[in-house]
ROLUM-440638 format. One record per residue: z, y, x of N, C-alpha, C, O in turn. Coordinates in steps of 0.05 Angstrom, whole numbers, plus 5000, padded with zeros to 4 digits. Example, Ala and Ser with C-alpha at 12.3 -4.5 7.8 and 13.67 -1.06 7.14 Angstrom:
<pts>
515648865264515649105246515649345264516949345285514249555257514349795273515750015258516150235268
</pts>
This chain:
<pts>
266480517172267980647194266480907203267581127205264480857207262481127220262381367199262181597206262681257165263181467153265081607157264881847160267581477158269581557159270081797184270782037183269381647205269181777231267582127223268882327229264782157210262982337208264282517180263682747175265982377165267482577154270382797154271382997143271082527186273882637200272382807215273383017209270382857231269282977243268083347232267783557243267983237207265683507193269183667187269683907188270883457181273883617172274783827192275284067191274883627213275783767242273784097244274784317248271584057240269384307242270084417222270184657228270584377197270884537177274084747189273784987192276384637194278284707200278684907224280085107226277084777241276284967269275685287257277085487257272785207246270685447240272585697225272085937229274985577203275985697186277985897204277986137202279685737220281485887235280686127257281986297269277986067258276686307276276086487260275586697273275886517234276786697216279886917225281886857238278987167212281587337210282387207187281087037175284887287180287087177159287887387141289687357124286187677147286787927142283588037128281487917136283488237109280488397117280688657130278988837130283488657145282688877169281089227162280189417175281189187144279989387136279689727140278189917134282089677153282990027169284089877204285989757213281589997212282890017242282890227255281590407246284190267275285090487289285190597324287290577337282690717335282890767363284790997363284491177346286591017379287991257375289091277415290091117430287991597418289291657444291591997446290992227442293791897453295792107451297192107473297891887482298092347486299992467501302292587498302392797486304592447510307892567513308092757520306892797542309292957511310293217534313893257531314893417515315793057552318193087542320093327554322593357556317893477561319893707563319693807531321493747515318193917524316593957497318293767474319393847454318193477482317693297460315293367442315193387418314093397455310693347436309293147440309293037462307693077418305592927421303592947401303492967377301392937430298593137419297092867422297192737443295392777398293792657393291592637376291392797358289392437380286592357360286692177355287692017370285692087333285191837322282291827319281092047315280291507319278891427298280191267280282191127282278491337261279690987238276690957223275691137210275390677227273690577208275390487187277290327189274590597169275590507149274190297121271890387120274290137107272589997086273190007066275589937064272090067042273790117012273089727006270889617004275789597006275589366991276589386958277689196947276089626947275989636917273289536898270889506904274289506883271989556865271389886862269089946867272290006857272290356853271590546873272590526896270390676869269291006897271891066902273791016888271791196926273991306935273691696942272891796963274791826915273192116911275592246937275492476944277192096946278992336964280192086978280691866968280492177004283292017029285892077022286192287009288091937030290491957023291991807045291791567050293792027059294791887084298492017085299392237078299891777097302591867113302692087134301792077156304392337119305492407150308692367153310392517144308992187164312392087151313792317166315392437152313592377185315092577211315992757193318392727189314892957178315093217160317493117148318893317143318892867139320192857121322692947131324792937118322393027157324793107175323693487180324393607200322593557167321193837179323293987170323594197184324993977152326994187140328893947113328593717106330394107108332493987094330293997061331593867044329594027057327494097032326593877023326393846998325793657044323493457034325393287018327793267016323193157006324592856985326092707006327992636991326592597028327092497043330892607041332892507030330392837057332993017062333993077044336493097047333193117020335293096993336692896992339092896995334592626985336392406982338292226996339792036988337692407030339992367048342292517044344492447054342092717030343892857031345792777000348092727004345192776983345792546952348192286969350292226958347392186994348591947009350592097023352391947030351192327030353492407036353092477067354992477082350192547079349492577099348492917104346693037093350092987120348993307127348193357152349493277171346093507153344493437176343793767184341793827196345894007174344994277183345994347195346094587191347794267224348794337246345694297268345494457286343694117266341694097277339994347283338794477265339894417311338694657323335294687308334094507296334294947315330994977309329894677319328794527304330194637344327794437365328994187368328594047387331294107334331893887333330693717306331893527297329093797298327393697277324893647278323793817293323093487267320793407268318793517250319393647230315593447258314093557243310893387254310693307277309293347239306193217244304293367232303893367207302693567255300293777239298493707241297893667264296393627221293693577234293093767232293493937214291393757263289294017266286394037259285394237250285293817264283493787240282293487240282993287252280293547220279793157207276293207198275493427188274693007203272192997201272392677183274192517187270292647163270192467155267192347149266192417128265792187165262792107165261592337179259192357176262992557197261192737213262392957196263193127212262793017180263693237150265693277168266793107181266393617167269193687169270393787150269693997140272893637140274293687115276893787125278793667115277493967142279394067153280394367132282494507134278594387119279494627107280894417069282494487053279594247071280294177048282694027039283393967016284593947075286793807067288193997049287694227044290993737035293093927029295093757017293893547009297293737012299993627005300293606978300193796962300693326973301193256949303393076946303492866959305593176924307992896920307092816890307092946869306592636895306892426869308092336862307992286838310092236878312192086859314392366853315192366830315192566866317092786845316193066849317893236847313893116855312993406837313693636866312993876868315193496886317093696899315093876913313493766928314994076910313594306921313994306957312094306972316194306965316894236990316394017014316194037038316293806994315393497015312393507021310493497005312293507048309893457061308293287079306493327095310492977068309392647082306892567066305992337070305292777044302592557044301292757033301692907014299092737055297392977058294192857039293092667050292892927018290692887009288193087022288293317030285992877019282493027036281592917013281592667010280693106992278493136976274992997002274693047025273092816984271692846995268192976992267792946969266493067001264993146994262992966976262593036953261792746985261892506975262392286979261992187001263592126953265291816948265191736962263191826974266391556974265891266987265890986969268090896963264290866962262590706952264290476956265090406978264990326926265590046934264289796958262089676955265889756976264589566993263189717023261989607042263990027018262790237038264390197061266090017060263990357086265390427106264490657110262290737104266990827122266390987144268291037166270390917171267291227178269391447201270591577204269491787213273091597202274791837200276391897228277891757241275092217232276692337259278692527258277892747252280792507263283392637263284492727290283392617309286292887297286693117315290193207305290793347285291493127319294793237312296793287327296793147348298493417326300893397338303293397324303793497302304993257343307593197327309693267346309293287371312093307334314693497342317293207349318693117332317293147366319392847365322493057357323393257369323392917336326692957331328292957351327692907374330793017341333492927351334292667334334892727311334292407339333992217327335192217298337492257290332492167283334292187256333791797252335291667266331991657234331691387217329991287240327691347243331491097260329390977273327791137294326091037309328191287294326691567319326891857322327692017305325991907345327692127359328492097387328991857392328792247406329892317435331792427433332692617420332492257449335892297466335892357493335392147506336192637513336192637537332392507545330792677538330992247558329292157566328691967558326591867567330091837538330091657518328891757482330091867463326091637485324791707465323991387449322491227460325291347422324191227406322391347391322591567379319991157393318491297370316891117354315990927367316091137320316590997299314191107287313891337293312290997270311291137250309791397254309291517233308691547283309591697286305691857293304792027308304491687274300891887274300791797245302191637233297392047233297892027209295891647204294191527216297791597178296291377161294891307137295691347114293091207144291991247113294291087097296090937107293991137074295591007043293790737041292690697063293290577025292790337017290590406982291490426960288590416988287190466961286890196941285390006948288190186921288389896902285589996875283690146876286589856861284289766849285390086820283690186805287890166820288890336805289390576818291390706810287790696839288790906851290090806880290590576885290491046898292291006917294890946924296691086915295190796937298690756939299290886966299290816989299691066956301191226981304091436977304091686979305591326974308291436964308891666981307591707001310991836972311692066991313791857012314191617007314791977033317291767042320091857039321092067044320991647031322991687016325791587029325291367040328491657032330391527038331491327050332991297069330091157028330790857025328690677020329190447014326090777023323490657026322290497052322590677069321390327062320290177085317190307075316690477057314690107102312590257095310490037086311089797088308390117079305589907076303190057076302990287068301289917086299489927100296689697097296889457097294589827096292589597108292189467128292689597148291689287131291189087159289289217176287489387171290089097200287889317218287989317242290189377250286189267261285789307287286589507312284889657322289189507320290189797332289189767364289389567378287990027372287689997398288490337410287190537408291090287422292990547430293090577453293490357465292790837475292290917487295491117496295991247475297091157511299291317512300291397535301591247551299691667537298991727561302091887564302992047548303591787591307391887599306692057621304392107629309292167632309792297651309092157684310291937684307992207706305992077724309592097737311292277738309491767746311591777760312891537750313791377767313191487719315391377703314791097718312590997725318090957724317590717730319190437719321490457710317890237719319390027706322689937719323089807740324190007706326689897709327990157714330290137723326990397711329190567708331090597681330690607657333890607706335690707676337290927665338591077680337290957639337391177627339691157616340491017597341091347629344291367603344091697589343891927596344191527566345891727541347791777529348291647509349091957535351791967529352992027507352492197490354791877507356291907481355191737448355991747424352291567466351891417439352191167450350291017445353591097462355590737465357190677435357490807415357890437445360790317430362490597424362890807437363590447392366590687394369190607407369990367407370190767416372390727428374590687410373990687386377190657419379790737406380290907393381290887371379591127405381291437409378591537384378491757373377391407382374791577361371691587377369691537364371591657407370391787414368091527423368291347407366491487441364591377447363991337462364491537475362591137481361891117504358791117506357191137487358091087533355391167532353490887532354390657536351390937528348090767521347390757546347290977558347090597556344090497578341790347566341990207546339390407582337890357570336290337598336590457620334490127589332190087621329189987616328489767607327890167624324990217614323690077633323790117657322389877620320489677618316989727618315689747597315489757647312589857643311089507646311389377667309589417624309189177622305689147630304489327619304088997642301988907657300788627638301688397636298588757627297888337616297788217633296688267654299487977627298187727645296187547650296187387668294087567630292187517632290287807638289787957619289287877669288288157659284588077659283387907672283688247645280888237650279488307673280488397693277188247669274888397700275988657708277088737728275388757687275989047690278189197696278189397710280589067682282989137689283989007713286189097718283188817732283588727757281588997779282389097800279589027767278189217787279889487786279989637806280889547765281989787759284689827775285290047785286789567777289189517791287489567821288289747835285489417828285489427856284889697873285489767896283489817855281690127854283890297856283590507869286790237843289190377848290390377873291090577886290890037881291889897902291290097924292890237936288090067927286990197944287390487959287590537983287690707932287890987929290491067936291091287944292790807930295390877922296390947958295990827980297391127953298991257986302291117992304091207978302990928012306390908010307791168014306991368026310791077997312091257999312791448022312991688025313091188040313891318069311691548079312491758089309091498077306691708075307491938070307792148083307991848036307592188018309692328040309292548051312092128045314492398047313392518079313792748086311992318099311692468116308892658116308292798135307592628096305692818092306393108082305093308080309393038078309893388062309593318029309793498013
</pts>
């Protein structure tokens, strides 16, 4: 019995110990802090990403998503093959299309900002500019890590696949650069395509997103004319009601930080009689 017991026992520990394990090797994570501007529709942001080569193979160059571009002009691989589907999209004003620039990128301290540059691999297209290659100065070493610092801005659409603003209503998708996935045969980092979804390494995201001072939970937003269709052809309008969400479990810090607000925070009735 006691064996039995000291082997149900070592099971239980074995099982414990395992699940406190990740289930992932995480291998690209991501601090990233960015700002809205919706008059603009911009968003200006940085990333870190530690990154780890789980290859066997050096890694002589980075290879990352800029999916946004695939909306920069009717040119890209993207907009062709929307357009092959019977979709035309050139009634769309200048400041209704998208775009993701990095402004620059450091990699282990190295700045390789002069060395990005656009590459399609899968069709040659001179035009498509969703995957940007960084030559590096030197490899990254099977089993290596490093640092990569990035710097960008991006142009939010007039909603094209999943994202884009409407009026104050901003979906947004996919929308900083990503590294590709380095396999054991090269990179997998496709241009984006049509009818493509995405992939990615596993990874630790910690996002930062900084809105307009003011925005509050439960306001609602109508957009018109993208409801239900009607009878007659025409459409009714979208509501929509924005949701500002609080952990429920908050930490030390984030309780000192609420109260530190609490404190500072002025009532309404104040502000308005303060002028």
């Amino acid at each position: 019995m006691r064996s039995a017991l000291a082997t149900a026992a070592l099971f239980a520990l074995a099982v414990t110990g395992a699940s406190a394990q990740p289930l992932s090797p995480r291998n690209a994570n991501y601090t990233i802090a960015a700002r809205l501007d919706p008059a603009t529709r911009t968003i200006t942001g940085s990333e870190t990403i530690v990154w780890r080569n789980i290859t066997a193979r050096p890694a002589a160059d980075l290879q990352f998503h800029l999916y946004w571009n695939a909306w920069k002009n009717t040119r890209s691989t993207f907009m062709r093959e929307r357009a092959l589907g019977g979709e035309n999209d050139r009634g769309r004003g200048p400041n209704e299309w998208a775009r993701i620039d990095v402004t620059a990128i450091t990699v282990a301290g190295a700045d390789r900002t002069a060395s990005k540059r656009f590459i399609a691999p899968d069709d040659d297209n001179p035009s498509d500019e969703t995957v940007m290659a960084v030559p590096l100065a030197q490899p990254i070493e099977a089993g290596a890590s490093t640092t990569i610092e990035v710097t960008w801005t991006a142009h939010v659409p007039r909603t094209f696949a999943r994202t884009g603003a409407i009026g104050n209503f901003f979906f947004i998708a996919q929308w900083f650069p990503k590294l590709g996935v380095l396999q054991e045969d090269g990179w997998n980092c496709h241009q984006f395509h049509a009818g493509t979804e995405f992939f990615s390494d596993y990874g630790v995201y910690d996002v930062s997103l900084t809105v307009p001072a003011g925005s509050q939970s439960g306001r609602r937003l109508r957009l018109r004319g993208r409801g239900l269709p009607r009878a007659d052809g025409s459409r009714g309008d979208l509501y929509a009601v924005a949701r500002i969400v609080v952990p429920e479990s908050p930490s030390v810090a984030e309780r000192e930080a609420y109260e530190t607000l609490k404190q500072r925070a002025t009532a309404p009735a104040d502000r308005t009689a303060g002028g």
